[in-house]
Backbone bond lengths (Angstrom), bond angles and torsions (degrees), N, CA, C in turn:
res aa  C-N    CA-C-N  psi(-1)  N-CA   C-N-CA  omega(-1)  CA-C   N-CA-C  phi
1 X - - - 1.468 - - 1.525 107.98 -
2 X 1.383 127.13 146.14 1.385 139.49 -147.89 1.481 111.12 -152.99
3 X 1.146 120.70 178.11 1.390 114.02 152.63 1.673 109.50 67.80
4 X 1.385 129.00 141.33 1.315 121.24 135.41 1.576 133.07 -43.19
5 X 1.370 130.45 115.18 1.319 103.04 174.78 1.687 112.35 -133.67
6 X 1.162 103.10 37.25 1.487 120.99 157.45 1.436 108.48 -140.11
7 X 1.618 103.69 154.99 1.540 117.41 177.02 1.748 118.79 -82.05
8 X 1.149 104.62 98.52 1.705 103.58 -174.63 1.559 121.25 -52.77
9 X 1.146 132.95 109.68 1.680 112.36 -170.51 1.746 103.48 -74.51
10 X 1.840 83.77 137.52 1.520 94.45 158.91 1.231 148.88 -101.39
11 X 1.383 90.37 83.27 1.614 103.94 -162.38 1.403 110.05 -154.56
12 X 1.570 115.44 -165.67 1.611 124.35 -175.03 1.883 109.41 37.35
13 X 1.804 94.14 -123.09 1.413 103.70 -167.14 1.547 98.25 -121.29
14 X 1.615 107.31 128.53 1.766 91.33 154.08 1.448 114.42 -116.91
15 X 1.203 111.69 147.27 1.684 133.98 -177.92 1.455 94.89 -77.27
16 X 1.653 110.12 118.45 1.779 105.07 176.52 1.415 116.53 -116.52
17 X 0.797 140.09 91.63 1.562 126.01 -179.13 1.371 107.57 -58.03
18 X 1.231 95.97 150.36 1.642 118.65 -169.10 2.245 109.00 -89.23
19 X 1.299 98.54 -83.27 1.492 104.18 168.78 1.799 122.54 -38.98
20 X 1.199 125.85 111.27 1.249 136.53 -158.47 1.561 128.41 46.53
21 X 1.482 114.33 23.43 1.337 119.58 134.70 1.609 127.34 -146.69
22 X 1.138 109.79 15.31 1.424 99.60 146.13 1.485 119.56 -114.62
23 X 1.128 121.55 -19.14 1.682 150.39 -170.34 1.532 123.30 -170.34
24 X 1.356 92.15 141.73 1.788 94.61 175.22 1.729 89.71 -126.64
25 X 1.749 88.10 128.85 1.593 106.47 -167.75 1.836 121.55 32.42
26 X 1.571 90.37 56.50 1.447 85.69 -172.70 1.308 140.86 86.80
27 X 1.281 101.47 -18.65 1.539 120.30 -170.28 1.826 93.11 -98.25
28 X 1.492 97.64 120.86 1.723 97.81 176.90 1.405 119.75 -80.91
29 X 1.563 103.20 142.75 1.786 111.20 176.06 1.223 122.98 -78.17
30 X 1.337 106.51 110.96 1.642 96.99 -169.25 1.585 116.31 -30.54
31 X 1.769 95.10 158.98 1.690 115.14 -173.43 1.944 107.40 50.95
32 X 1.129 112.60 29.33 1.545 101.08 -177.05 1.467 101.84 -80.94
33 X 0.966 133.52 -53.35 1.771 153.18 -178.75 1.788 87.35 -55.46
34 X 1.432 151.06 -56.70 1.069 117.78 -177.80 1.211 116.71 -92.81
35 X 1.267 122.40 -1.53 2.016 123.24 153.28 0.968 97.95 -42.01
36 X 1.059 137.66 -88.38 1.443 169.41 -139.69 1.871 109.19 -50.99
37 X 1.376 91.60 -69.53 1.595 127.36 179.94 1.945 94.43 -41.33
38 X 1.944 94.71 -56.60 1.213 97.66 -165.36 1.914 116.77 -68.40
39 X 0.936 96.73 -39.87 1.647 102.02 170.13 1.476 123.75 -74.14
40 X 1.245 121.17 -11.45 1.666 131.17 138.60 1.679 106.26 -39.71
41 X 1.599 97.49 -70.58 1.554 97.24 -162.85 1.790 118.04 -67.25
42 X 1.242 101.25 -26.60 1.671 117.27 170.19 1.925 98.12 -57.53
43 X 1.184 115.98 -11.33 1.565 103.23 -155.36 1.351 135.51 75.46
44 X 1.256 105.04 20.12 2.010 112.65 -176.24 1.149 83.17 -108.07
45 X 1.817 105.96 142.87 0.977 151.37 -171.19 1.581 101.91 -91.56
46 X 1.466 150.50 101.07 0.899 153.71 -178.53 1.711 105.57 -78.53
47 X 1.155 131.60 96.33 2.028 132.88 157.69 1.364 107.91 -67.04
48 X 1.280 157.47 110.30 1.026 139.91 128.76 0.938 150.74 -66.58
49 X 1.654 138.29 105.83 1.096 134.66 -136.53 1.880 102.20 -149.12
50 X 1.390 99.20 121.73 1.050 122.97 -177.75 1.620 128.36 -110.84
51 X 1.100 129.35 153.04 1.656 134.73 168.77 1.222 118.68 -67.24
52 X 1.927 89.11 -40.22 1.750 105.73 -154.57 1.908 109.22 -70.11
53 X 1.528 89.84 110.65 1.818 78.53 -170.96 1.515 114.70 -90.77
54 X 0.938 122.75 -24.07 1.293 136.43 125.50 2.148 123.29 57.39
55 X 1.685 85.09 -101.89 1.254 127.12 162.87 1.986 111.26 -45.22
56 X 1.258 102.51 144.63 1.507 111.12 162.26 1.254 109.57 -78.40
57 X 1.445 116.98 175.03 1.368 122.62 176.31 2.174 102.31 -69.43
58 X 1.750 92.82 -53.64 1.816 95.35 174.62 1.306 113.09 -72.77
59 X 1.580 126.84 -4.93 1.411 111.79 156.42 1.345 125.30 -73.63
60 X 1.207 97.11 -40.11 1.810 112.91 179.62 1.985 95.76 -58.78
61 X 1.072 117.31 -31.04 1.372 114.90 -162.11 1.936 104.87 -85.63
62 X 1.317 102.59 -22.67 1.428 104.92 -156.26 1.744 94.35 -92.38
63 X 1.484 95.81 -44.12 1.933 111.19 164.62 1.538 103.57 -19.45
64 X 1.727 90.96 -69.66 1.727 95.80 -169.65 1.231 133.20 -65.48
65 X 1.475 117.77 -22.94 1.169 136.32 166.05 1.245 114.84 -54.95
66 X 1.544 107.82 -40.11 1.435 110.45 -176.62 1.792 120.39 -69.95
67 X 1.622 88.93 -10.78 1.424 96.44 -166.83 1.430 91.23 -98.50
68 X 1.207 134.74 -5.09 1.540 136.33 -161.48 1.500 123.37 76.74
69 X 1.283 101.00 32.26 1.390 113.66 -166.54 1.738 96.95 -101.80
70 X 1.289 133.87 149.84 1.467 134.56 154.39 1.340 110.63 -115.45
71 X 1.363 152.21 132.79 1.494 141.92 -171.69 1.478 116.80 -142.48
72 X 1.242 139.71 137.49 1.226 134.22 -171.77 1.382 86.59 -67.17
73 X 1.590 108.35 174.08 1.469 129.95 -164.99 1.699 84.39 -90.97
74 X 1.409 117.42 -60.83 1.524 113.75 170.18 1.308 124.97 -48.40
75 X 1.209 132.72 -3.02 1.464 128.10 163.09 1.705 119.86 -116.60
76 X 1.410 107.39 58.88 1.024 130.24 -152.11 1.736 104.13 -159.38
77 X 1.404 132.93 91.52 0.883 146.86 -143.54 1.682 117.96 -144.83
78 X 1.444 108.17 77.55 2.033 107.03 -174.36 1.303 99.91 -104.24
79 X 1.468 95.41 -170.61 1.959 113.35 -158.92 1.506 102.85 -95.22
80 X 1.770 103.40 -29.06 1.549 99.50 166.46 1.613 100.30 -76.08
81 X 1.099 158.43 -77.32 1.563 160.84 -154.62 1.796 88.93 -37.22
82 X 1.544 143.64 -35.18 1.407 132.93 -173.34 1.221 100.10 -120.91
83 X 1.466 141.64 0.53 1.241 117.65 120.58 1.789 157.14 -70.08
84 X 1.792 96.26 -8.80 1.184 97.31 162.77 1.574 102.79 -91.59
85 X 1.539 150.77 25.16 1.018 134.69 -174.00 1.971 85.89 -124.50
86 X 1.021 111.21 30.80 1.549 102.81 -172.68 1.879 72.48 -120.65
87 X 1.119 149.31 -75.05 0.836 134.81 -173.20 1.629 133.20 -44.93
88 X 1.346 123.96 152.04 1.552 128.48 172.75 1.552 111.00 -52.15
89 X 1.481 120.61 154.04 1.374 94.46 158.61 1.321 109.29 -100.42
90 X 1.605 127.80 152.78 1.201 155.39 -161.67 1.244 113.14 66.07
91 X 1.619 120.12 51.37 1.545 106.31 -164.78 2.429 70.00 -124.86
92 X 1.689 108.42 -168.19 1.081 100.04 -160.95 1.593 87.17 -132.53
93 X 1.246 109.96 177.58 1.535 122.87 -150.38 2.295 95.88 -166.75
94 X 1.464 89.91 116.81 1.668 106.73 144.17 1.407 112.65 -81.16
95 X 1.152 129.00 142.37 1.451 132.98 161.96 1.545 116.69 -122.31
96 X 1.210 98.57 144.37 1.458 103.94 -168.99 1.872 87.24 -148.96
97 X 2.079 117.65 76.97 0.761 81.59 -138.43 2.188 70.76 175.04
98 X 1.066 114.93 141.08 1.413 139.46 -171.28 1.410 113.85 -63.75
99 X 1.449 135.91 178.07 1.269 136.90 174.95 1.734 98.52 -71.59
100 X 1.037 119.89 -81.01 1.625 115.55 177.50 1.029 123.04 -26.53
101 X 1.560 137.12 -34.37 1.469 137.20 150.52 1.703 117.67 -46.54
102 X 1.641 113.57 -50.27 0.994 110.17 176.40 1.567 139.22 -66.71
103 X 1.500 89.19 -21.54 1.824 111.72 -174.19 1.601 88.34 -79.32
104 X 1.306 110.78 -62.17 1.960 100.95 -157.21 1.418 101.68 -54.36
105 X 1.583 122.52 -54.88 1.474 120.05 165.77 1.675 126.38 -13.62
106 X 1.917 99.83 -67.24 1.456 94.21 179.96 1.495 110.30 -65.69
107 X 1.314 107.28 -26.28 1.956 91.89 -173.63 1.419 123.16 -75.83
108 X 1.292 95.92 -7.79 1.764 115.22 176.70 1.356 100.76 -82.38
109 X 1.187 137.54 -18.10 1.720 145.22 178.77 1.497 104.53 80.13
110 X 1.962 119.13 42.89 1.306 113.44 175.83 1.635 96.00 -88.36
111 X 1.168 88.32 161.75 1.766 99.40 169.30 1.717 106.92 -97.03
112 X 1.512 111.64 128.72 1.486 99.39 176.15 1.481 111.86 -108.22
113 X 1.314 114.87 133.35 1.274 107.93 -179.45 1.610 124.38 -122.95
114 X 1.132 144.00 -173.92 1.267 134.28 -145.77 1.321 96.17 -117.79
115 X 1.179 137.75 -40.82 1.752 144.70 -175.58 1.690 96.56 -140.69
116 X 1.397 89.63 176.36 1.621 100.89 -178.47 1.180 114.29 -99.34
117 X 1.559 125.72 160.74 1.699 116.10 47.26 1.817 96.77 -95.10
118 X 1.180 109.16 152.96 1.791 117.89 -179.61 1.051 112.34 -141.13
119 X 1.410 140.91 168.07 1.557 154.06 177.19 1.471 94.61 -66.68
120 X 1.646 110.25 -52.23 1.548 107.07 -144.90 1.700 94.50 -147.12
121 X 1.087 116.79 159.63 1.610 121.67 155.17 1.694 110.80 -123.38
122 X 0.971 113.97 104.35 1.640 138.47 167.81 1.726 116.06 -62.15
123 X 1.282 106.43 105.76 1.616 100.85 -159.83 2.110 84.72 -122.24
124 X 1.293 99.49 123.57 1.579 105.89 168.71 1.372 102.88 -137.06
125 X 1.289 91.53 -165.94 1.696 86.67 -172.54 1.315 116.00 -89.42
126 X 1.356 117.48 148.44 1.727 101.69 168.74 1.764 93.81 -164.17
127 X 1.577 123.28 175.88 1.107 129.17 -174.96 1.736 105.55 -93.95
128 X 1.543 123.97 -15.50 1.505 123.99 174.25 1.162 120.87 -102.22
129 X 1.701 105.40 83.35 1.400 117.38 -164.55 1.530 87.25 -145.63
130 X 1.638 101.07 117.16 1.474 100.32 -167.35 2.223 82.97 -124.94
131 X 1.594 89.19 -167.11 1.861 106.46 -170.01 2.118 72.82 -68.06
132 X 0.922 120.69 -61.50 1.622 139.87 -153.18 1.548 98.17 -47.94
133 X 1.090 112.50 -51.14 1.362 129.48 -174.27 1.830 113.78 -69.47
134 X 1.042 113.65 -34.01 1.504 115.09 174.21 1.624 115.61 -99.53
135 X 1.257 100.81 -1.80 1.784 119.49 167.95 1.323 113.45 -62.71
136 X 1.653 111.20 -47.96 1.313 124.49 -151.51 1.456 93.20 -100.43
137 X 1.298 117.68 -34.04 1.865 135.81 168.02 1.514 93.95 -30.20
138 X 1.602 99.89 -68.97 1.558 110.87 -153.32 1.542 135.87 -73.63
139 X 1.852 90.49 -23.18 1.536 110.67 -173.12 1.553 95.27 -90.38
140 X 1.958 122.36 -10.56 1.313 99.84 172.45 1.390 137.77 -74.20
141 X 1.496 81.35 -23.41 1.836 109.36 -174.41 1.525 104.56 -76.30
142 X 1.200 111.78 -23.82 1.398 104.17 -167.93 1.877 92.34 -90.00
143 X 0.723 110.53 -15.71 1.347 125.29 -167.26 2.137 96.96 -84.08
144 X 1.004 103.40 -12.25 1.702 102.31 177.45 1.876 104.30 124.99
145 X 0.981 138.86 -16.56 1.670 129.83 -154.08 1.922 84.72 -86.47
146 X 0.996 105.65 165.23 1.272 134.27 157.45 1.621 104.36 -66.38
147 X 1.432 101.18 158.77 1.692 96.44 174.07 1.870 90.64 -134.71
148 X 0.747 141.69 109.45 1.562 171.33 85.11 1.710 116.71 4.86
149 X 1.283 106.32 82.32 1.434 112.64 153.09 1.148 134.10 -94.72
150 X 1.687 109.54 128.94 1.920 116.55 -174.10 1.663 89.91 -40.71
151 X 1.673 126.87 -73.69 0.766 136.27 -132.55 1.470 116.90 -152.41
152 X 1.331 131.27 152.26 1.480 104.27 168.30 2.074 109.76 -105.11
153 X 0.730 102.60 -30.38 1.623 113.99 156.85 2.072 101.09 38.37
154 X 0.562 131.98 59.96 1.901 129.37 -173.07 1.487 108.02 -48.31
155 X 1.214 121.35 -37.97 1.922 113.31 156.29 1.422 117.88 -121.23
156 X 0.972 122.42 -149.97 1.566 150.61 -156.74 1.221 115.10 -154.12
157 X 1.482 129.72 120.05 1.677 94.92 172.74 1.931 106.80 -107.76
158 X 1.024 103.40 175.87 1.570 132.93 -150.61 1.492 106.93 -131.68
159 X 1.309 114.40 140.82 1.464 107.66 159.78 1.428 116.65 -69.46
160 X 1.564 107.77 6.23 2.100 106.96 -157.31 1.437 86.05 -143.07
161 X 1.405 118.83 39.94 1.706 114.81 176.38 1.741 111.79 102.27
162 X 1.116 98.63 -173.07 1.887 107.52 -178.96 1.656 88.04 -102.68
163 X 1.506 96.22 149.45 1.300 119.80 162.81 1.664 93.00 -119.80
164 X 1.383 96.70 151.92 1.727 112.09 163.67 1.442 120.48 -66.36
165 X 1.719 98.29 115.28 1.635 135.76 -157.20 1.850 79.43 -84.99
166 X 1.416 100.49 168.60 1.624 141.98 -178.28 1.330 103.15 -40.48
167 X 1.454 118.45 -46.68 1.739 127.15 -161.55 1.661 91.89 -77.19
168 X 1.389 128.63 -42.29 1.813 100.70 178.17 1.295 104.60 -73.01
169 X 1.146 145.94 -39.82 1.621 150.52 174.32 2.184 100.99 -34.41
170 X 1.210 104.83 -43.43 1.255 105.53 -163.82 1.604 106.12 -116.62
171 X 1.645 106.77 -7.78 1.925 81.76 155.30 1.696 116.72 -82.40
172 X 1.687 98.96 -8.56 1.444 86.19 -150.90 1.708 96.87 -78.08
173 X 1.570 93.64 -8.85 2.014 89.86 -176.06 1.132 97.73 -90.21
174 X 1.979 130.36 -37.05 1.202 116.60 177.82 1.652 135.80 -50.58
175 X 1.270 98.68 -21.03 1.525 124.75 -159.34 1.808 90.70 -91.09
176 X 1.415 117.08 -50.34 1.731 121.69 -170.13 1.458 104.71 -75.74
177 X 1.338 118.07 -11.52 1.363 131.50 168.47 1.453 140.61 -115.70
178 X 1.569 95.70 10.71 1.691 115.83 155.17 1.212 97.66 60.89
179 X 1.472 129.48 43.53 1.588 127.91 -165.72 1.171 110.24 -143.75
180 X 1.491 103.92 138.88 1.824 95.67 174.90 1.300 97.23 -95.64
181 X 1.776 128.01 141.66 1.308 141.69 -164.85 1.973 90.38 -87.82
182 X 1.539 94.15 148.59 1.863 116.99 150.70 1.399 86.75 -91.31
183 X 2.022 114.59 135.54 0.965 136.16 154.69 1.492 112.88 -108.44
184 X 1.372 113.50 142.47 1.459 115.89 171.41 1.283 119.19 -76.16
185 X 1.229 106.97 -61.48 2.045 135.34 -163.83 1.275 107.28 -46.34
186 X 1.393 106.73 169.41 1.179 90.83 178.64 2.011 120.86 -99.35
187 X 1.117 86.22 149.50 1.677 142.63 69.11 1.289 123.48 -175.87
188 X 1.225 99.75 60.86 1.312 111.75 -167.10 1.920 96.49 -113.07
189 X 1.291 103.63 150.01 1.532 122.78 -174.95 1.902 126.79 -28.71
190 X 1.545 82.24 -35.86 1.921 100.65 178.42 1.410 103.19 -74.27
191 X 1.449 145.51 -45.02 1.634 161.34 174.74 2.056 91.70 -63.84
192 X 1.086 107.32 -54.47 1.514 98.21 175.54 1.407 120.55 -64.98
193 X 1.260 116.25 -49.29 1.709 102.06 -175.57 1.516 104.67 -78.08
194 X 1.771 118.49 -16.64 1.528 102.63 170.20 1.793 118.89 -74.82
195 X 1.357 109.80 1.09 1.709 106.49 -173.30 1.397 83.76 -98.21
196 X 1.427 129.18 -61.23 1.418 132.29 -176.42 1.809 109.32 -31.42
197 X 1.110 103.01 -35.05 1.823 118.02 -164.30 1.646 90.14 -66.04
198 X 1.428 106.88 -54.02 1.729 107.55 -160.24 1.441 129.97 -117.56
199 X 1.430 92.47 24.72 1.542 122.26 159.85 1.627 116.63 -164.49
200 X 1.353 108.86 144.91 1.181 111.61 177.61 1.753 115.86 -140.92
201 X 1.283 115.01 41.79 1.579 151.91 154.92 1.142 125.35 -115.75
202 X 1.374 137.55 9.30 1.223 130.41 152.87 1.566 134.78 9.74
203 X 1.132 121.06 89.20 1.701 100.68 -174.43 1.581 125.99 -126.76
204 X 1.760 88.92 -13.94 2.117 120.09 161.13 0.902 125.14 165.21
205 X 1.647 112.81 165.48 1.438 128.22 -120.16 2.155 80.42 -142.28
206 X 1.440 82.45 93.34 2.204 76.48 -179.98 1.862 89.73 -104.14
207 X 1.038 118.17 129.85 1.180 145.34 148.10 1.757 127.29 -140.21
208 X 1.903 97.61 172.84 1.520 98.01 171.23 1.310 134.65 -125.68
209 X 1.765 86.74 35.66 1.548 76.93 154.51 1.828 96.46 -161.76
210 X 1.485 87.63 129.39 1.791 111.74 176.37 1.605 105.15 -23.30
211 X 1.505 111.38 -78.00 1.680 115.85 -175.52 1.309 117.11 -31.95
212 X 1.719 125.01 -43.64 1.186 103.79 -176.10 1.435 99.38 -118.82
213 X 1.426 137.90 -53.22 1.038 146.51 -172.48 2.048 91.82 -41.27
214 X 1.179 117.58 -78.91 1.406 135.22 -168.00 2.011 86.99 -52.45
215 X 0.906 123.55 -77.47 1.786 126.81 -172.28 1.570 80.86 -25.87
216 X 1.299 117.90 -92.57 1.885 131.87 -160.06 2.042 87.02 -26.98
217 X 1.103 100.95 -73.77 1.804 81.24 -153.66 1.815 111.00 -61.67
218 X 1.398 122.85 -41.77 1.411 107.26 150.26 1.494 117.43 -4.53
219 X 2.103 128.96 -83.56 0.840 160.64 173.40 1.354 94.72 -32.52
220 X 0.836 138.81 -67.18 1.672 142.61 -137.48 1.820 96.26 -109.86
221 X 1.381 121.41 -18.53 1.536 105.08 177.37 0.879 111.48 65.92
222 X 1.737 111.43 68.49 1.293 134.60 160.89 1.376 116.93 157.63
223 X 1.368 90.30 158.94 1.977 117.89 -149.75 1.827 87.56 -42.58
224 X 1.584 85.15 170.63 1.621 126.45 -170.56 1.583 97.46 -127.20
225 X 1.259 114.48 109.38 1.432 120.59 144.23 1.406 119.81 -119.11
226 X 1.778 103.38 121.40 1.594 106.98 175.82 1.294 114.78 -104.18
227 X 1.061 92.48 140.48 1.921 108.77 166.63 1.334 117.38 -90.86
228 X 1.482 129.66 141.53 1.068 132.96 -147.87 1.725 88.33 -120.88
229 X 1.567 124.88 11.86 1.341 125.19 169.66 1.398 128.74 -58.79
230 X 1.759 108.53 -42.01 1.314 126.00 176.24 1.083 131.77 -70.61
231 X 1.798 115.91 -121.31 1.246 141.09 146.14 1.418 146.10 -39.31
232 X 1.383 106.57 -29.61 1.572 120.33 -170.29 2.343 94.80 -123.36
233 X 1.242 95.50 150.94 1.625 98.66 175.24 1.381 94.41 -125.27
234 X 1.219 114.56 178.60 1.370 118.82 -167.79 1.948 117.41 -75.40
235 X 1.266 84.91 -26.59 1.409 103.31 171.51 1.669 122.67 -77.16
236 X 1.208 109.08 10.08 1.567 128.15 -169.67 1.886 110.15 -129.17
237 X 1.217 105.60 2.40 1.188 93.10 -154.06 1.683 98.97 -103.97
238 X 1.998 88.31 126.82 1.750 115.99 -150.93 2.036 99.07 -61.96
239 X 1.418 110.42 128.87 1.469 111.55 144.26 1.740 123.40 -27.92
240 X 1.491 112.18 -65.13 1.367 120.85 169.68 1.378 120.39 -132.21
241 X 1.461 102.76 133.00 1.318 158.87 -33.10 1.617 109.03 -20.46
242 X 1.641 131.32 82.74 1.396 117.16 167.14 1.521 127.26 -77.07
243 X 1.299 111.80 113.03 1.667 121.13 179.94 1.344 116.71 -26.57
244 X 1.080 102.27 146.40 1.255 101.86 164.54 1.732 131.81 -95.31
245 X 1.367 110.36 -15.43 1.769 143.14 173.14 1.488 90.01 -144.26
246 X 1.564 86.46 130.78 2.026 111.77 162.13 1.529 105.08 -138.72
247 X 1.657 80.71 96.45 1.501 72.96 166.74 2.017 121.05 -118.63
248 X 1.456 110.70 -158.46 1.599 89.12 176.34 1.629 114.48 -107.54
249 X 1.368 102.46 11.13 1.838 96.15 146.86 1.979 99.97 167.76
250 X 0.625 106.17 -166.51 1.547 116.96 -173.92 1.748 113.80 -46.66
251 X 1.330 111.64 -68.00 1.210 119.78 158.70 1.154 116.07 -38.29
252 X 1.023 122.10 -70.57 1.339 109.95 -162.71 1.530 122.44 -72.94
253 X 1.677 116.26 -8.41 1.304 132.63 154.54 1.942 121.40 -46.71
254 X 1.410 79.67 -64.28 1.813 102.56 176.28 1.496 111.72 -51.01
255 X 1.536 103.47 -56.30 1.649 104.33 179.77 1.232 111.73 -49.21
256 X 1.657 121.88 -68.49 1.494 116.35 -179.70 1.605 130.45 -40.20
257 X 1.672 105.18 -37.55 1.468 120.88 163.45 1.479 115.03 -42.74
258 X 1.347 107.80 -67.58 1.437 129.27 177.10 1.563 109.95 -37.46
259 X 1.514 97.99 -63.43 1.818 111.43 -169.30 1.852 99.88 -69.29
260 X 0.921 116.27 -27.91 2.137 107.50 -178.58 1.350 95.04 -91.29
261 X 1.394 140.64 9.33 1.563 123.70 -176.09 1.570 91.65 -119.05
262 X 1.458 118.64 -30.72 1.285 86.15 168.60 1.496 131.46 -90.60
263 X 1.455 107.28 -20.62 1.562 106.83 153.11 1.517 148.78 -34.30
C-alpha cells in the first residue's frame, strides 16, 4: 500500500510525532519544514507529541530548528512531560532514564534520588543501562515504588536501522521485578488525557507506527495517518489498527491534503 488514499482534513489540531516523521535522530525528512510551514498557513494547529523521553525541552526545540521547524513550547508534548504528571508533587523518583526525564521530573517538584527507598522508578530510554543499573531498578520496585515507563516503544528508528526503543529498557526491569509497569506514552490513557488537556479540536494523529501512533488516534476519536518514513514500510502496514492515509512521509501527506482542498 502506497500513496495517500484518504483526504486529511485541514483543520483543528494534528498530533505529530516527531521520531521517524519529522526526523530520524535529528536528521530532518525531507520537505518536513514546508509540511509544517504549510499547515501553519492552512490554519492547523500542529501538537507534537512524542514517546522519545529522552530529549530536553531546548533539545527538542533546537532538533526542530534544525529541521526548520519553530514551535510553541505548548505544542510540544513527550512521554517524560506525562510521566512526570503521573507522579505527586514532592513525592521521589529513581531514574533509570535521559536528561528530559530528569528536567520534566524537577519541574513537576519530584525529588530525584540516586538509590532507594522512592515513590516510583522512572525507566525511559537512554544508552546507560548496565546489569547494575536494572539491579537497583528492580530491588526498588520490589522494595514498594511504582515502576513508571516513558514508553514501551521496542525500537528506535535510525537513519542506519532501529536501535532498541524504551519498551526493552523497561521489560528487562519489569521482568527482574516481577511487575507489571504504568506506561505513560502513547497510547496509553496518561498521553490521552494529556493531548485532551491541550487541545480540544482534534482532527489527526500522523505517525509511524500503527501500535502506538494508530492505538492513540483509535483512543482519541480520530483518523490515522501513517508515514511510511519510520518504523513501518509499505509492506508492513498492519490490517488493525488500519490507517486511514498511507502515505510515504509527511510531505507528501500535506501536499495531497493541500492539492484535494483546493480542488
Amino acid at each position: 500500500m502506497s500513496g495517500v488514499t484518504w483526504s486529511a482534513p485541514l483543520r483543528g489540531t494534528w498530533v505529530i510525532d516527531l521520531d521517524g516523521v519529522i526526523w530520524l535522530t535529528g536528521e530532518p525528512i525531507e520537505g518536513v519544514d514546508r509540511a509544517v510551514a504549510s499547515l501553519h498557513r492552512a490554519g492547523v494547529r500542529v501538537l507534537f507529541a512524542t514517546n522519545n523521553s529522552a530529549p530536553t525541552r531546548a533539545e527538542l526545540h533546537t532538533r526542530l530548528a534544525h529541521c526548520g521547524i519553530v514551535a510553541d513550547d505548548a505544542d510540544l508534548l513527550s512521554s517524560a512531560d506525562v510521566a512526570a504528571e503521573m507522579l505527586p508533587v514532592g513525592s521521589s523518583a529513581l531514574v533509570l532514564a535521559e536528561g528530559g526525564v530528569r528536567e520534566s521530573l524537577a519541574a513537576r517538584g519530584v525529588t530525584i534520588v540516586e538509590s532507594g527507598p522512592a515513590d516510583a522508578v522512572v525507566v525511559g530510554w537512554t544508552r546507560s543501562f548496565t546489569f547494575d543499573s536494572i539491579a537497583l531498578a528492580a530491588r526498588t520496585v520490589r522494595e514498594g515504588a511504582r515502576l513508571i515507563g516513558t514508553n514501551e516503544d521496542p525500537t528506535h528508528p535510525t537513519p542506519h536501522g532501529l536501535l532498541p526503543g524504551s519498551g526493552a529498557l523497561l521489560a528487562a526491569v519489569a521482568t527482574a521485578a516481577e511487575t507489571i509497569p504504568e506506561v505513560a506514552g502513547k497510547p496509553h490513557r496518561p498521553t490521552c488525557d494529556a493531548i485532551r488537556a491541550r487541545a480540544t479540536d482534534l482532527t489527526l494523529v500522523v505517525g509511524d507506527r500503527p501500535s502506538t501512533d494508530g492505538a492513540l488516534a483509535r483512543q482519541l476519536g480520530v483518523p490515522f495517518a501513517l508515514v511510511l518514513s519510520g518504523v513501518t514500510d509499505a509492506a508492513d502496514v498492519p490490517p488493525d489498527p488500519a490507517p486511514d492515509a498511507v502515505a510515504p512521509d509527511l510531505a507528501g501527506l500535506v501536499h495531497t491534503a493541500l492539492d484535494r482542498q483546493a480542488r
